[in-house]
C-alpha positions in Angstrom: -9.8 -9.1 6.7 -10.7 -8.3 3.0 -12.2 -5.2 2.2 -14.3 -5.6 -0.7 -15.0 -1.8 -1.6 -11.4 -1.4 -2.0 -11.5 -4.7 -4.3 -13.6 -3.4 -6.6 -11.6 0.5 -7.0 -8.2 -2.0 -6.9 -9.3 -3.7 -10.7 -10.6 -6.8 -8.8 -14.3 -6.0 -10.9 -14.6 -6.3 -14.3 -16.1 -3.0 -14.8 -12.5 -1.4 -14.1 -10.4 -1.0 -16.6 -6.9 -2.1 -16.4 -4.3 0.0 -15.1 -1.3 1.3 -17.2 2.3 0.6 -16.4 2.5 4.2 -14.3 -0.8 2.8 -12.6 0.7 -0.5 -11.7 3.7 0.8 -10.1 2.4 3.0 -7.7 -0.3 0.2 -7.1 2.7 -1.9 -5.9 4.1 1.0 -3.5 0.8 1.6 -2.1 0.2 -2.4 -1.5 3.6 -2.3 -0.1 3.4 0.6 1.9 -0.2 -0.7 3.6 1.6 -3.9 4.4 4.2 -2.5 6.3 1.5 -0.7 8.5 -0.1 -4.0 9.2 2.8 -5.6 10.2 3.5 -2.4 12.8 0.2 -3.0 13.8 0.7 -6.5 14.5 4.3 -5.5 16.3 6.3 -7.8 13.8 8.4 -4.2 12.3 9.0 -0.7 13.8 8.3 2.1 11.6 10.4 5.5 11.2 9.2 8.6 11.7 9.6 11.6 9.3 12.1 13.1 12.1 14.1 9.7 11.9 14.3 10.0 8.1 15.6 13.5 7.8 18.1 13.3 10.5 19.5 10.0 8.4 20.2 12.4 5.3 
């Protein structure tokens, strides 16, 4: 489902200006990041938690 209040903050309305390079990439991270969490919500990938991560280092 589309959310269109996040649209029009995300540069999807003309009113926005566009987003620098800086902007852009932490855009992408962010739109990854969210579709990872879908797809753990949907059961298709398990997520680790921040204890997983630290005991990996």
């Amino acid at each position: 489902m589309k959310d269109v209040k996040v649209d029009k903050h995300l540069g999807n309305d003309d009113s926005v200006s566009p987003l620098n390079k800086l902007e852009q990439r932490i855009f992408e991270n962010i739109k990854k990041s969210m579709e990872e969490i879908r797809a753990h919500q949907r059961g298709e990938i398990k997520l680790r938690d921040a204890r997983e991560l630290l005991n990996e280092l």
